[in-house]
C-alpha positions in Angstrom: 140.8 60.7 90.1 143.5 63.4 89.3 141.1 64.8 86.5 138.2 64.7 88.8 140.0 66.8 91.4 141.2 69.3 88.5 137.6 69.6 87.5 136.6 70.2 90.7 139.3 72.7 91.2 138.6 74.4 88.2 134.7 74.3 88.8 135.1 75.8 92.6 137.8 78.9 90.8 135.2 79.5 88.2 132.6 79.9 90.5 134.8 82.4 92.7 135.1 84.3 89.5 132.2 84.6 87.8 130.0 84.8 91.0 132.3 87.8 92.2 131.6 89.3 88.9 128.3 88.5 89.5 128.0 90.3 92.9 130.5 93.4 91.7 127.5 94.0 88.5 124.5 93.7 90.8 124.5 97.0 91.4 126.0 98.5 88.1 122.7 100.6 87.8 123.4 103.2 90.7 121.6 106.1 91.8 124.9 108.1 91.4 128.7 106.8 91.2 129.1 106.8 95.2 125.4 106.0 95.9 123.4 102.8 95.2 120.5 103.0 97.5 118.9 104.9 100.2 117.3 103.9 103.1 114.8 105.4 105.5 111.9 105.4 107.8 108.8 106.8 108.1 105.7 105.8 110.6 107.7 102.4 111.8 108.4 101.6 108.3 111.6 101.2 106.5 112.0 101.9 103.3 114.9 101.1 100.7 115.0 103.3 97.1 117.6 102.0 94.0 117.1 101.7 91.0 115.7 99.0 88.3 119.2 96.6 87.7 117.4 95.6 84.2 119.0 97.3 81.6 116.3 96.5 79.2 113.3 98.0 81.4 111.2 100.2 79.8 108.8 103.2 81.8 104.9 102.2 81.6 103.0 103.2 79.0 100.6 105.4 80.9 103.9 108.1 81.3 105.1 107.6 77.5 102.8 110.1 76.1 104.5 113.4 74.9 101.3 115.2 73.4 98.6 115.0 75.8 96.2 118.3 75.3 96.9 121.6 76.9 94.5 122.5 78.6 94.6 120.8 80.8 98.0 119.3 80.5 100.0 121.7 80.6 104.0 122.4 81.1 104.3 123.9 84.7 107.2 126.3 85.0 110.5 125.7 86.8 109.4 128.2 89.7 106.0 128.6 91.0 106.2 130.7 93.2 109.0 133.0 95.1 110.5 130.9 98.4 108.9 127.8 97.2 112.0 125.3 96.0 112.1 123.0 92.9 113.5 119.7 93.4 114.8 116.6 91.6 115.4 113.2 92.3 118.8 113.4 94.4 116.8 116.3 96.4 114.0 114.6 97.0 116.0 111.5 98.4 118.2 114.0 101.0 114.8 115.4 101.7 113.4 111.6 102.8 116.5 111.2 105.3 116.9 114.3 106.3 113.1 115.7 106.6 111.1 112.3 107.1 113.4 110.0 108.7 114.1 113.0 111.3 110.2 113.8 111.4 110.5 117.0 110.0 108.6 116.9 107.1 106.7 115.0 105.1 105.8 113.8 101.3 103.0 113.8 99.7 101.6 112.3 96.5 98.6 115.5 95.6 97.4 113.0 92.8 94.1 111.9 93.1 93.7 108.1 94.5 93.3 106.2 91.7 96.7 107.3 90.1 97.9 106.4 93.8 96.6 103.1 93.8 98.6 102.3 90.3 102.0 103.1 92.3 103.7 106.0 94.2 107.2 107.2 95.9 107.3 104.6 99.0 106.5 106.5 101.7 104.3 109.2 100.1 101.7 110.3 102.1 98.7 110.5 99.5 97.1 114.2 100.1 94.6 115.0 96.6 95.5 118.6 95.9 91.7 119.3 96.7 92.2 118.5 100.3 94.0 121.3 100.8 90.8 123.6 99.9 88.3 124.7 102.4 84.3 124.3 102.0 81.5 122.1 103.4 82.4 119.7 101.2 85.6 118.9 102.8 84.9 117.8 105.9 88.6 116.5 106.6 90.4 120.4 106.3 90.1 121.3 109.5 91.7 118.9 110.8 94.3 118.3 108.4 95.0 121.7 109.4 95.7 120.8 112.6 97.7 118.2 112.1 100.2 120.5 109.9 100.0 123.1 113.3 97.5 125.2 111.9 95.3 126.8 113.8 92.5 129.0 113.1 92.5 132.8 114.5 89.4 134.7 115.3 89.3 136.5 111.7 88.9 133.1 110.1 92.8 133.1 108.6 95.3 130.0 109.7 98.4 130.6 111.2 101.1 127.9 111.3 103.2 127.8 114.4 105.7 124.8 113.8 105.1 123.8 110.4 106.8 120.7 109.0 108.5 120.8 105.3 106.2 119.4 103.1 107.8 118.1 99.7 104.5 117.8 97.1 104.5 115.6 93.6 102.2 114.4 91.2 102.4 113.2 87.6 105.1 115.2 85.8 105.8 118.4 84.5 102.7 118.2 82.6 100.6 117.9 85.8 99.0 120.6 87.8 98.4 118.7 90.8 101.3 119.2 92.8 101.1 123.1 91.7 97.5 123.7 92.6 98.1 121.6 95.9 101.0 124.4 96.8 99.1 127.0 95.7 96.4 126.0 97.7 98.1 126.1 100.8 99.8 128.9 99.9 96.2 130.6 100.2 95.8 129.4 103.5 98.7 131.4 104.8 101.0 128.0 104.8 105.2 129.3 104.5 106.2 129.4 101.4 109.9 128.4 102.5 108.5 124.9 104.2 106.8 124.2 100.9 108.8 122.0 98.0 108.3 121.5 94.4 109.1 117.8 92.9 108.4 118.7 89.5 109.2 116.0 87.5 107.1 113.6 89.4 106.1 110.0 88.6 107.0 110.4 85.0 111.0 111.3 86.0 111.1 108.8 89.1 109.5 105.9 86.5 112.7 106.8 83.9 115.0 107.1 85.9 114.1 103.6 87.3 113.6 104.0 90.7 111.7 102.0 93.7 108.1 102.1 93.5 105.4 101.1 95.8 102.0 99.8 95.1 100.2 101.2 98.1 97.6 98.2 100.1 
């Protein structure tokens, strides 16, 4: 009986220890030393970013290329273009608390919608950097437009009276996407200081091993 109660004993301490070592290492793979997740909402959803706890997880093979051909993938500079701001990761997630939680600003995914559909930044709002170009064949600008608090003067031009930040990404810092979406809107008279730069992209948010969504 007494050995039964000692095994028991020493079952129930082992437990205590190894399961509190368990618990203190669940999040050993932290965004930084003082942060392990972030959490936010955007259009009545919440959303929770960490990062992948396996220390064996790899980044997907469609962002392990280093050579693809130049044109047209080609290294986009750290600044492109004066009042415009570059971000990184840590950025980016003060911008999703700060600018979308608060309804400030938004983010937007400027790939095209099948590199969308194979996984994004939760959240993201997927705009095609085309969408941002106007012509008979897009019959969504105007609109878009508005929604951003365009509207359009007698001359033709937009003008911007309360526009939100807008925070643009694509594929990495190979892509042009995200550049030619901000360059594009950049044409239509939208700030330059509301506009922001992720430049790294998918390929830096994938290897750094952060949340991903698969959008419905």
């Amino acid at each position: 009986m007494k050995k039964q109660l000692a095994g028991q004993f020493i079952a129930a301490i082992a437990a205590t220890i190894f399961g509190g070592a368990l618990q203190a290492t669940a999040q050993d793979v932290r965004i930084t030393e003082d942060l392990a997740q972030v959490e936010y909402s955007f259009n009545g959803k919440t959303y929770t970013i960490n990062r992948n706890q396996d220390p064996n997880a790899r980044i997907p093979d469609a962002y392990a290329k280093t050579s693809r051909p130049c044109p047209e993938f080609c290294v986009q500079p750290m600044t492109i273009h004066e009042g415009v701001n570059t971000y990184g990761e840590l950025e980016l997630l003060s911008f999703l608390q700060e600018k979308v939680d608060q309804g400030h600003g938004f983010l937007i995914d400027s790939r095209t919608s099948d590199w969308y559909a194979k996984g994004t930044i939760p959240g993201a709002v997927n705009l095609p950097f085309n969408a941002f170009v106007p012509g008979p064949d897009n019959v969504f600008f105007d609109s878009l437009m508005v929604m951003l608090s365009g509207k359009q003067s007698a001359d033709g031009n937009w003008e911007f009276s309360d526009p939100k930040d807008l925070l643009l990404f694509c594929n990495g810092p190979w892509c042009g996407q995200s550049p030619t979406a901000i360059y594009n809107l950049l044409a239509i008279n939208y700030p330059a200081e509301k506009l922001h730069y992720y430049r790294g992209g998918m390929q830096s948010w994938l290897s750094n091993g952060l949340t991903v969504e698969i959008p419905n």
